[in-house]
C-alpha positions, -999 to 999 in steps of 0.1 A, spaced: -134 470 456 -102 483 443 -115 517 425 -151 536 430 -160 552 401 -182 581 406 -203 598 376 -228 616 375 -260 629 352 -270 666 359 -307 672 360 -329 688 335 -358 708 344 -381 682 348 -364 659 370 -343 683 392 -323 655 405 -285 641 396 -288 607 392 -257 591 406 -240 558 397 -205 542 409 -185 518 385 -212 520 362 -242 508 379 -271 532 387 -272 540 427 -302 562 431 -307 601 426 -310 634 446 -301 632 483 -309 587 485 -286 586 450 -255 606 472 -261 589 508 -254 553 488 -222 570 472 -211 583 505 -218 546 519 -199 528 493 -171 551 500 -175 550 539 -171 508 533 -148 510 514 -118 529 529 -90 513 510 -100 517 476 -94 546 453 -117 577 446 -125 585 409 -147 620 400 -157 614 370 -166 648 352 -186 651 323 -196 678 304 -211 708 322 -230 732 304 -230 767 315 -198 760 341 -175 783 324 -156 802 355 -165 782 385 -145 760 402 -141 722 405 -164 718 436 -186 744 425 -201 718 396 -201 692 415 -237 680 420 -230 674 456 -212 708 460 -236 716 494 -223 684 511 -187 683 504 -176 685 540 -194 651 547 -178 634 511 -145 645 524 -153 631 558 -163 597 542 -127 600 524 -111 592 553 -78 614 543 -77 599 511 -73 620 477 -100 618 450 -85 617 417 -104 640 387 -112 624 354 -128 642 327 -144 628 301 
């Protein structure tokens, strides 16, 4: 795998969950959804990162990492970087 691909749904009140896919294909949501993105890019330490951010309601004034879904386990998704930079895309 050349490129992973990371996006993202935010949850609505219901669900309370981001469901989390890479390169398009659904991966699971929640905590499960983030432990297979953390795998794929733990495998996969020669391919490049992509965030993909999509809108965010309600973000106005906080920072990058703040929104992301995952913000509480950052530490381990730079860990499973391995040194590598993730690249930002927004849509």
């Amino acid at each position: 795998m050349d490129t992973i691909r990371i996006s993202w749904t935010l949850p609505d009140k219901a669900h309370g969950a981001a469901a989390y896919s890479v390169n398009g294909a659904p991966v699971g949501s929640g905590q499960p959804g983030f432990d297979a993105v953390l795998e794929m890019v733990k495998r996969n330490a020669r391919a490049a990162i992509v965030l993909e951010l999509g809108p965010m309601p309600g973000a106005g004034g906080k920072s990058v990492r703040a929104m992301l879904p995952f913000a509480a386990r950052y530490a381990e998704f730079a860990e499973a970087l391995g040194g590598r930079d993730a690249t930002l895309e927004i849509r």
